[in-house]
C-alpha positions as CSV (number, residue, x, y, z in Angstrom):
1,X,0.0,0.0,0.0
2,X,1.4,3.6,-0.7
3,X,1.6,6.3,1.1
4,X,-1.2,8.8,1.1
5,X,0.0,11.8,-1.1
6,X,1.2,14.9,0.2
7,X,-0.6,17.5,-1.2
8,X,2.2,19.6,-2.8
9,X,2.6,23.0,-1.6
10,X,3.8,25.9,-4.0
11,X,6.1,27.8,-2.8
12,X,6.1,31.3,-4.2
13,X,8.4,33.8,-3.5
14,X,6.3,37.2,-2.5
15,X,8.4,40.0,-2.6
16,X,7.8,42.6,0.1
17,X,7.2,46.0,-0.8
18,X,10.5,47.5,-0.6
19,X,11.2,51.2,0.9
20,X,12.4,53.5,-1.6
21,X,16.2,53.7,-1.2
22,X,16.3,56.8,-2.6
23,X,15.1,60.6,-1.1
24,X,11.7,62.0,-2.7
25,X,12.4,65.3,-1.4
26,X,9.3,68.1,-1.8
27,X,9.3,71.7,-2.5
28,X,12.3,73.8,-2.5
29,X,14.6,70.9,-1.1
30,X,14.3,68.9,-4.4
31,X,17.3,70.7,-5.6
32,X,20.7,70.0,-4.5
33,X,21.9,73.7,-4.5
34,X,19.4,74.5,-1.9
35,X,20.3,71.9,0.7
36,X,24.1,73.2,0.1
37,X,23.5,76.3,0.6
38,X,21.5,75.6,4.4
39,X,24.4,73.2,5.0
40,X,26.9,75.8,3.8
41,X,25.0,78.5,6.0
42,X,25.5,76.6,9.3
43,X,29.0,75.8,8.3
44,X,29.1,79.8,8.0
45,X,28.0,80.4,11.0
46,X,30.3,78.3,13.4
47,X,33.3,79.7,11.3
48,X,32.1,83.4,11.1
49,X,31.5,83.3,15.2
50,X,35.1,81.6,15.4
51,X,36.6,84.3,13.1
52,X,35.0,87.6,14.6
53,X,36.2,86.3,18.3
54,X,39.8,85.3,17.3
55,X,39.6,88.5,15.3
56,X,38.7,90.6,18.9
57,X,41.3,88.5,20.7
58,X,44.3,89.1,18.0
59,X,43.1,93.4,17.5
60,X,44.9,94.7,20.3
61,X,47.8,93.0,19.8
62,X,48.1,93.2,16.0
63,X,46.1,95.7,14.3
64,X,43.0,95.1,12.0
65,X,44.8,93.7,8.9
66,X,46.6,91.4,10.6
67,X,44.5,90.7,12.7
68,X,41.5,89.7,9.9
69,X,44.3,87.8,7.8
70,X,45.3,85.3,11.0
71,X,41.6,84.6,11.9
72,X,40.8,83.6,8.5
73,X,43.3,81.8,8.2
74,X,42.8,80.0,11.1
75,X,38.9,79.2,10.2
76,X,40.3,78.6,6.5
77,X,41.1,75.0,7.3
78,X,38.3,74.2,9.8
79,X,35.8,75.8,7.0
80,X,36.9,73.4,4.3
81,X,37.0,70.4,6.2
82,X,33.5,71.1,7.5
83,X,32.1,72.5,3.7
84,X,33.6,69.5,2.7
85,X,32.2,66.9,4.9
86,X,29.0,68.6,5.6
87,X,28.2,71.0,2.8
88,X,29.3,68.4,0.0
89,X,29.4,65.3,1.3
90,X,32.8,64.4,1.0
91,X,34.4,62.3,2.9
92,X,38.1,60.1,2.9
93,X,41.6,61.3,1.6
94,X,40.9,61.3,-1.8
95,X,42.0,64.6,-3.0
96,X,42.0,66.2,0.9
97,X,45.8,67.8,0.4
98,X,44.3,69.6,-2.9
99,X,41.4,70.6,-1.7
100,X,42.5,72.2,1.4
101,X,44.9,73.8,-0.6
102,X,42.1,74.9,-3.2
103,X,40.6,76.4,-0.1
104,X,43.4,78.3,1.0
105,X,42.8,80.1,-2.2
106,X,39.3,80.7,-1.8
107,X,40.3,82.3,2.1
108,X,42.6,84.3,0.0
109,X,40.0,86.1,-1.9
110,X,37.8,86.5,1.2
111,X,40.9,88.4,2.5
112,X,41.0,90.5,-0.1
113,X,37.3,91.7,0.0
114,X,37.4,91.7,4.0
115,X,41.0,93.5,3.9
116,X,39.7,95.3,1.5
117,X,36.5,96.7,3.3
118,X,38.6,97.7,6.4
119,X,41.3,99.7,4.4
120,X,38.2,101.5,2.8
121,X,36.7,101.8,6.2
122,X,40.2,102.9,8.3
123,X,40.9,105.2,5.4
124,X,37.9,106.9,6.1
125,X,37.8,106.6,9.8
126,X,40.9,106.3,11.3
127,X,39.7,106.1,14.6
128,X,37.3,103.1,13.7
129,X,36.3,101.1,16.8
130,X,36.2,97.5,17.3
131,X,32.2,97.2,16.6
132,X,32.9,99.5,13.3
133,X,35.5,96.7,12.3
134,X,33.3,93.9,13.3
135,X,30.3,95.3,11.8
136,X,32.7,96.5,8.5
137,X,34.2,92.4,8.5
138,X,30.7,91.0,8.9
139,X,28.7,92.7,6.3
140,X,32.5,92.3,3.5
141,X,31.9,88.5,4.7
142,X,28.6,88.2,3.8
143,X,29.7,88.9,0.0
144,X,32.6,87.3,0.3
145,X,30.4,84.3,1.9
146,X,29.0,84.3,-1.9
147,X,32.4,84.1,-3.9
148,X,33.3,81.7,-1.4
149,X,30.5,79.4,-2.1
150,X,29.9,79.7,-5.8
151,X,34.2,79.1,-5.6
152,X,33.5,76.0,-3.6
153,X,30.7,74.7,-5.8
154,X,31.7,75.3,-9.2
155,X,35.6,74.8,-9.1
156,X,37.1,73.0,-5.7
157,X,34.2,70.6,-5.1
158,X,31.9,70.1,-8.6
159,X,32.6,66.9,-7.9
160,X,29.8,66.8,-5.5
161,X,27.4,69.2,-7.2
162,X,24.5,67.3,-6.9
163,X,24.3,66.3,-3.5
């Protein structure tokens, strides 16, 4: 006598809806330039604060030109290791050396437009104040916040345009 049969069971392979992997980002945020620029913003921010009080503590001791060039070039290697990890999503050695020397340029011709301001400013007012330079240093940073970004963006890191 046999065995009763087993009644076969098919086995089908359901696949699970899977999450999509990849970002569906709405509204103003679907464009990679616009998430750069908030990251780049708070990158701006920690190095701008960092640069206005290491400019304070140098000004007594070595003038406003000075003292502007050795804060930002201080900040210069903090703000492209942070716009570089942060702002454009780069990470490893790959390229690092270049790119922080890239940067160095890119500090160079914010110097020039924040040196520049407060030789416009001390040749006017030679008497300037500490707030007058730190007012004259912020508002020169904010457009040299610009060049530094559309620098960044278009030239050191187009690698990572689209992130």
């Amino acid at each position: 006598m046999e065995p009763p049969a087993v009644p076969a069971i098919e086995t089908r392979q359901t696949s699970l809806p899977r999450p999509n992997t990849s970002k569906r980002r709405k509204g103003v945020l679907r464009y990679p330039v616009v998430r750069q620029l908030i990251r780049f913003t708070g990158v701006g921010i920690i190095c701008t604060v960092t640069s206005l009080a290491l400019y304070a503590l140098f000004r007594p001791w070595m003038g406003p030109q000075p003292a502007n060039a050795a804060a930002l070039i201080i900040t210069s290697l903090m703000n492209t290791a942070l716009n570089r990890r942060l702002t454009f999503k780069i990470s490893g050695n790959r390229k690092r050396t270049q790119d922080h020397l890239n940067g160095l340029i890119v500090i160079a011709v914010a110097l020039i437009i924040t040196g520049g301001s407060l030789g416009v400013l001390h040749a006017l007012r030679p008497e300037a104040t500490l707030a007058e330079d730190l007012w004259t240093t912020t508002l020169s940073g904010f457009v040299a916040t610009a060049v530094r970004f559309t620098m960044l963006r278009h030239w050191i890191f187009r690698r990572a345009r689209h992130v």
